[in-house]
C-alpha positions as CSV (number, residue, x, y, z in Angstrom):
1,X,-12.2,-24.9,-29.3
2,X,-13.5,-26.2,-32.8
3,X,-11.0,-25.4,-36.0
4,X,-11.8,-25.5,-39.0
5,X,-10.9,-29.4,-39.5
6,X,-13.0,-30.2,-37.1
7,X,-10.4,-31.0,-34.2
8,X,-11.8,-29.3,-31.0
9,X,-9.8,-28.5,-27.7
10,X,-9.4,-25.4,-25.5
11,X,-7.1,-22.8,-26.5
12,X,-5.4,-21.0,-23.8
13,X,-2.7,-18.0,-24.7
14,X,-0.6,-16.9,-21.5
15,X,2.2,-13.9,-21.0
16,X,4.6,-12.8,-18.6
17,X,5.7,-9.3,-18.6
18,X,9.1,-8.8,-17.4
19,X,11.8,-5.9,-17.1
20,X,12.0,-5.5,-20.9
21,X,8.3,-4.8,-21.4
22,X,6.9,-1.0,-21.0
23,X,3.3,-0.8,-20.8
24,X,0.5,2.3,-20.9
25,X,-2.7,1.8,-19.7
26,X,-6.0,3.7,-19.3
27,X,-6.1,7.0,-17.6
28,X,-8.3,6.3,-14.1
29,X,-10.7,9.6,-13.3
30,X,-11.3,9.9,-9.8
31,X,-13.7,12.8,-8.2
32,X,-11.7,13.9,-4.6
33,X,-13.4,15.7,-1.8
34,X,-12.1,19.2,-1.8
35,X,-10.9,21.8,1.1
36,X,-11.0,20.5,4.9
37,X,-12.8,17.1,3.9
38,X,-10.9,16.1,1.2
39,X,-7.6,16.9,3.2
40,X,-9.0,14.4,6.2
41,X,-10.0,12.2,3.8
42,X,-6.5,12.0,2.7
43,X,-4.9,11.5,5.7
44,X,-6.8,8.8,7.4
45,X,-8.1,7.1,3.9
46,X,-5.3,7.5,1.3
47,X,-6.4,6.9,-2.6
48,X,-5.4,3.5,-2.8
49,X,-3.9,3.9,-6.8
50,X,-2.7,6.5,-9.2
51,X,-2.5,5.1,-12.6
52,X,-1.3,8.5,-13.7
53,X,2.2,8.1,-12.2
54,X,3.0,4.6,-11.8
55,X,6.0,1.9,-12.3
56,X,4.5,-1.1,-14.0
57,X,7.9,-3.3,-14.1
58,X,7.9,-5.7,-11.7
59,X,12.1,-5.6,-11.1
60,X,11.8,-1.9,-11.0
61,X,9.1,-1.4,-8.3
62,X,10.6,-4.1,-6.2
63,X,13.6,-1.8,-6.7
64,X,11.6,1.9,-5.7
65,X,10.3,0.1,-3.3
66,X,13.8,-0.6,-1.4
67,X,14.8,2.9,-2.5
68,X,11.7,4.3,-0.4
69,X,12.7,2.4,2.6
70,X,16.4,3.3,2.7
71,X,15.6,6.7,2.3
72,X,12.8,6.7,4.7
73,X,14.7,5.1,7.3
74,X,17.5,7.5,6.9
75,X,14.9,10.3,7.3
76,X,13.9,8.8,10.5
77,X,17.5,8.1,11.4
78,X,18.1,11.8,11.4
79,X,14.8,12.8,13.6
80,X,15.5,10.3,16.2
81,X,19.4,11.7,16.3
82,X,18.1,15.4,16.6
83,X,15.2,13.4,19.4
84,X,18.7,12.4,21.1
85,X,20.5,15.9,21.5
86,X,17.4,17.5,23.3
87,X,16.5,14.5,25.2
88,X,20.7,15.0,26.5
89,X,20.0,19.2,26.6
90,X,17.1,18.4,28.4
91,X,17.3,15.4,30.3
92,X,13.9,14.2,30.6
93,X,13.2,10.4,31.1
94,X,9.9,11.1,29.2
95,X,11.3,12.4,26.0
96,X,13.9,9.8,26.7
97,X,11.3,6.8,26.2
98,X,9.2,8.5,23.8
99,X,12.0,9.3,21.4
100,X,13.3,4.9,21.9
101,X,9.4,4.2,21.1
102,X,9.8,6.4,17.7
103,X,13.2,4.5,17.0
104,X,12.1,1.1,17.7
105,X,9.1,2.2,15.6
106,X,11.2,3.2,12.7
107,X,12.7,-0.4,12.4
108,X,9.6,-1.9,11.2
109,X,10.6,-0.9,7.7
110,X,12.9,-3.8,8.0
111,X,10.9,-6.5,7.3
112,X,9.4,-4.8,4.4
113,X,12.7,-4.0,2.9
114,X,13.3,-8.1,3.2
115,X,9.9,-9.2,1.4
116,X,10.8,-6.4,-1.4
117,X,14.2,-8.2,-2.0
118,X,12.5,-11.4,-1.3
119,X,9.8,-10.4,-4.1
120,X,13.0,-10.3,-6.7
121,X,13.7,-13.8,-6.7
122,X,12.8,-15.4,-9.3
123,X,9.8,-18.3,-9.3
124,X,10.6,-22.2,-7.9
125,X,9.3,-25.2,-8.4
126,X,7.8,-24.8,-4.7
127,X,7.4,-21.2,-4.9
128,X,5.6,-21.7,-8.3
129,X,4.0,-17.6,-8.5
130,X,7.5,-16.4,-6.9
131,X,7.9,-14.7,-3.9
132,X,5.6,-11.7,-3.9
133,X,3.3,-12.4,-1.0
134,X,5.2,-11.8,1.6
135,X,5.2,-8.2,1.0
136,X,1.8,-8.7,2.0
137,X,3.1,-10.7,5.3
138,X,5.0,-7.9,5.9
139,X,1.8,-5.8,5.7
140,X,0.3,-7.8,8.4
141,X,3.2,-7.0,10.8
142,X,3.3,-3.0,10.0
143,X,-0.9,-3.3,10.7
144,X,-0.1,-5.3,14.4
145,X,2.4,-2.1,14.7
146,X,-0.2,0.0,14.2
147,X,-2.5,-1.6,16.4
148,X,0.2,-1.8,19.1
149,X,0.8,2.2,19.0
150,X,-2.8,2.7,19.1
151,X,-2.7,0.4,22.6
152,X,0.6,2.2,24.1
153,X,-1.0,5.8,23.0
154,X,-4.7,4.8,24.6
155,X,-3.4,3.4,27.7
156,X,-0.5,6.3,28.3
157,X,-3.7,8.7,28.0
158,X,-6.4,7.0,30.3
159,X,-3.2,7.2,33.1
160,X,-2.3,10.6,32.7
161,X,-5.8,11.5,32.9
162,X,-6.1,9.1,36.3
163,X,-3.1,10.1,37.6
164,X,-1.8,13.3,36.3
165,X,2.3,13.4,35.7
166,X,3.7,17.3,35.8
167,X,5.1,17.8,32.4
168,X,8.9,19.6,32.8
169,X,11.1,20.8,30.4
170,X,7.9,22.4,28.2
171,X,10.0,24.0,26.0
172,X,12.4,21.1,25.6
173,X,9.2,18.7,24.8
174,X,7.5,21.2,22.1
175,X,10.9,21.0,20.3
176,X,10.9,17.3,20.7
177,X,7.4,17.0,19.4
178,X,8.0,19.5,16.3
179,X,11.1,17.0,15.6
180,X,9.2,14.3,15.8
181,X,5.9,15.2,14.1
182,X,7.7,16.8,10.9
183,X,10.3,13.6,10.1
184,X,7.2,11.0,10.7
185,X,5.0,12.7,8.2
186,X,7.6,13.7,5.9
187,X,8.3,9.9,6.0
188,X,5.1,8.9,5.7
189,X,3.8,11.6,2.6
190,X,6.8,9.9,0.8
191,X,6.1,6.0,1.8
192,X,2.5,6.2,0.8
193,X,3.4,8.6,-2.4
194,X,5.9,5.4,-3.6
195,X,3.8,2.8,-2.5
196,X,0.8,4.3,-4.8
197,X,3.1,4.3,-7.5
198,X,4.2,0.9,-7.6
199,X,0.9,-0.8,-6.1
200,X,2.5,-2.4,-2.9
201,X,-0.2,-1.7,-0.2
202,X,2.3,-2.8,2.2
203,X,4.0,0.1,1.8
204,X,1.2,2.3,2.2
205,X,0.8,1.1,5.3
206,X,4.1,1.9,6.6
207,X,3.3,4.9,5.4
208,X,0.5,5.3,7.3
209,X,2.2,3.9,10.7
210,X,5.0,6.2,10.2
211,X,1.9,8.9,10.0
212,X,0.3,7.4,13.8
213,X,4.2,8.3,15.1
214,X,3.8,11.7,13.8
215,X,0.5,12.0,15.4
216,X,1.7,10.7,18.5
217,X,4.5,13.3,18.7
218,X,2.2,16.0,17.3
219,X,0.2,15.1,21.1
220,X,3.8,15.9,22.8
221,X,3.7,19.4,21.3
222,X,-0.4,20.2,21.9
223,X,0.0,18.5,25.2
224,X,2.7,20.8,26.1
225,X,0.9,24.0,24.7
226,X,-1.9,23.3,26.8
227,X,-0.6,22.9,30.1
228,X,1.8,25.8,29.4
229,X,-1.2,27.7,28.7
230,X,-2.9,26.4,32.5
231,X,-4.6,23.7,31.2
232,X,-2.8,20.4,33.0
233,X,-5.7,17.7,31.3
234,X,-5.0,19.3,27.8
235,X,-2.1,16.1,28.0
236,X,-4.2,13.3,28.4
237,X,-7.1,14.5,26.8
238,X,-5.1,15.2,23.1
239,X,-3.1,12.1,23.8
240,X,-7.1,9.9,23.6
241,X,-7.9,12.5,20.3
242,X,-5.1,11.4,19.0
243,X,-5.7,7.4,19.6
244,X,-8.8,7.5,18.2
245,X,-7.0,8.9,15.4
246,X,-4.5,6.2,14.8
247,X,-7.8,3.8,14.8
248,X,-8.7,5.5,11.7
249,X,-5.4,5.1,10.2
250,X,-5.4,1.6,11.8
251,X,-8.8,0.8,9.6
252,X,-7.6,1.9,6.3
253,X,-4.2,0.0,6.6
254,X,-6.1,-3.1,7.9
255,X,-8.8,-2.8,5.1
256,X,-5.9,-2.5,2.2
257,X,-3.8,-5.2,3.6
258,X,-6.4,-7.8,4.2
259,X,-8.3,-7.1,0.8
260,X,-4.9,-7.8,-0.4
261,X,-4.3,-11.1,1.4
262,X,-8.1,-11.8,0.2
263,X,-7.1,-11.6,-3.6
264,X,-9.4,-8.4,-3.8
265,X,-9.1,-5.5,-6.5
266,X,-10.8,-2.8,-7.7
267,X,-14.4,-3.7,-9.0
268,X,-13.9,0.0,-11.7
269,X,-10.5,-2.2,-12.8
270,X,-12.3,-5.6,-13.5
271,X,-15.2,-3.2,-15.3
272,X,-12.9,-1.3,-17.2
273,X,-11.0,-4.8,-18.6
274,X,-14.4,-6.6,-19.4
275,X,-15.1,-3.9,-21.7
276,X,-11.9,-3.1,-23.5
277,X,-12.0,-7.1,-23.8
278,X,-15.3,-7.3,-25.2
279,X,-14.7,-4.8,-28.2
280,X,-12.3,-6.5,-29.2
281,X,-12.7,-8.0,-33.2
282,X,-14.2,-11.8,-32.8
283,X,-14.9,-11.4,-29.1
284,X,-18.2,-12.3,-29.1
285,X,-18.4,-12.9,-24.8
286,X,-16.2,-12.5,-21.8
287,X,-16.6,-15.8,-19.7
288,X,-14.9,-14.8,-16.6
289,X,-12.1,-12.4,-15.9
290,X,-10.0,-13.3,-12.3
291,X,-7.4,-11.5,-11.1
292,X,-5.3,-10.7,-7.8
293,X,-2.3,-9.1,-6.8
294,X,0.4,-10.8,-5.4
295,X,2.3,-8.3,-3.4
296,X,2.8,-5.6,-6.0
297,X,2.2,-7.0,-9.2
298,X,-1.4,-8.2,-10.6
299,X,-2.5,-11.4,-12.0
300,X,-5.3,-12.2,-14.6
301,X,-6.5,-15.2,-15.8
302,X,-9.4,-14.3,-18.5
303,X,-12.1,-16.8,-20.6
304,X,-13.7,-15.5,-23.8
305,X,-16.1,-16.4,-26.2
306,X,-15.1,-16.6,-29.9
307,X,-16.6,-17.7,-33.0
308,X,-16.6,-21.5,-33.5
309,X,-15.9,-21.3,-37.1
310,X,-12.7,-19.4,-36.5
311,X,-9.1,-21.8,-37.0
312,X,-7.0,-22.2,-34.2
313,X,-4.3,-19.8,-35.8
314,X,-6.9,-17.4,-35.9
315,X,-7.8,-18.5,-31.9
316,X,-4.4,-17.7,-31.4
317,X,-4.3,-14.4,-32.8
318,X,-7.4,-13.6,-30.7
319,X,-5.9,-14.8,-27.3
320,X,-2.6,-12.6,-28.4
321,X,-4.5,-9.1,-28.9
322,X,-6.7,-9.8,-26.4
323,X,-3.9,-9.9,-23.8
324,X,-2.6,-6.9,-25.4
325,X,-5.4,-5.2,-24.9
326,X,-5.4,-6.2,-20.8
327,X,-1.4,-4.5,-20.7
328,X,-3.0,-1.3,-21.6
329,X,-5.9,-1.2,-19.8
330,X,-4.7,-2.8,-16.4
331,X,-1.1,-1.0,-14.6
332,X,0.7,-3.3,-13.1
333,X,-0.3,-6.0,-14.4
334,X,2.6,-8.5,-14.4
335,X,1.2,-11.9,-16.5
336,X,-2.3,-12.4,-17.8
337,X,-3.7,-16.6,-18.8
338,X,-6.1,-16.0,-22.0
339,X,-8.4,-19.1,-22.4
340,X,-10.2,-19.0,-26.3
341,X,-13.8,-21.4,-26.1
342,X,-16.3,-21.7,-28.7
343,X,-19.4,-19.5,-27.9
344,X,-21.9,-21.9,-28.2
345,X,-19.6,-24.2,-25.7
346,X,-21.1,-25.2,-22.4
């Protein structure tokens, strides 16, 4: 940009906000469907932010974020333990392979817990924005999970309904089911409470998978009411409810994920900073204003317009408060690149 001795160049101003930096930010209004459709709505399409209780250090959400997962798979390690005694009281193959599927289901926490820790290390020379995307890998694998239980639960369904299977034990699988259906959505309330918090759609999405096993073991215990009640096609015809119910799940982990891996965010956010930017004193124009997460964390790269006759000191200064401003008005954001131009600059 032009100072006032005539010297012109670009001035850029950049930050990185690390664990010694606490941040507010602008309070996000939302309007929520109320009573039976807003409780759907939640389920199958959870809010993907809450600015009102979030963790905008980057060391510290990597760290709630392996907190969430330990716990969570401790939660899980417990239901499939209790899965275990009546699948031995009871001894049903059934409950037997349903209750491996919900353990084999619980270790796919595992590779999120290893892009979390990977997400700690600090930047490379190869690895120049650190490590943070594959968080978002890992939310690729959790969405194939997803997928893959919407498959098993679909065709298990269609081949009951073909070829019926008697259902024994009843009372045995209704206990099973309860198990099952009250650890996976405890599990999943809390992964997609934490991964809200601390922006990681990753773990919303575990959180939504752990959700389709709770779903799946909530079909054990409807399945078994209904053909307890006379009604053997009650099984088979819950178990395809419920599939097309993990394919809503599946859409909303698969749409936050991707827009992820896309570099997409929140058009109200981009708004909301534009603004705030463009009141600030000797803004006269906001250029551009790019940003993207990388797994957690959120990136910005801004351009503004300024007065030419202003020095570079004063340019500076500009740059400074007008990254300021972007810590308060964006959560989560983890370094923001503040470019100063001339206004009349092509």
């Amino acid at each position: 940009m032009h100072t006032a001795d005539g010297h012109s160049g670009e001035f850029g101003h950049g930050h990185h906000h690390d664990s010694e930096h606490q941040h507010g930010h602008g309070q996000h209004t939302h309007e929520h469907p109320k009573g039976l459709r807003g409780i759907l709505r939640e389920i199958f399409v959870p809010h993907s932010h809450d600015a009102a209780d979030s963790v905008d250090d980057a060391l510290e959400a990597s760290a709630v974020g392996i907190r969430a997962v330990k716990i969570s798979l401790v939660v899980l390690g417990v239901t499939a333990a209790l899965q275990v005694l009546v699948v031995a009281a009871s001894g049903s193959v059934a409950l037997a392979a349903d209750t491996i599927h919900n353990f084999s289901d619980a270790l796919t926490a595992v590779p999120l817990w290893i892009a979390f820790a990977l997400g700690r290390r600090a930047a490379t020379r190869r690895y120049t924005y650190g490590f943070g995307r594959a968080e978002d890998l890992a939310g690729l694998f959790v969405v194939a999970m997803i997928a893959l239980s919407a498959l098993i639960a679909g065709y298990e369904a269609v081949r009951r309904m073909l070829a019926p299977v008697p259902i024994e034990h009843l009372g045995w699988v209704a206990v099973a089911g309860v198990i099952g259906f009250l650890g996976n959505e405890t599990v999943a309330l809390y992964r997609i409470r934490v991964g809200r918090r601390i922006g990681s759609a990753a773990l919303v999405a575990d959180g939504l998978h752990a959700r389709t096993d709770g779903f799946t073991s909530l079909a054990v215990l409807l399945g078994a009411g209904g053909v307890a009640l006379g009604f053997p096609l009650a099984d088979p015809i819950i178990g395809l409810l419920i599939t097309l119910a993990i394919l809503a799940v599946l859409r909303t982990a698969a749409r936050d994920v991707l827009r992820r891996l896309m570099d997409a965010v929140e058009p109200g956010l981009v708004t909301a900073a534009e603004r705030a930017l463009a009141a600030e004193p000797d803004v006269q124009g906001v250029r551009s204003l790019r940003m993207r997460w990388i797994g957690h964390r959120l990136h910005a790269v801004v351009e503004l317009d300024v007065a030419p006759s202003i020095t570079l000191a004063e340019a500076h200064r500009v740059a400074h408060e007008a990254e300021h401003t972007l810590t308060h008005v964006v959560p989560k954001l983890n370094t923001a690149v503040v470019h100063a131009y001339p206004a009349h600059a092509g």
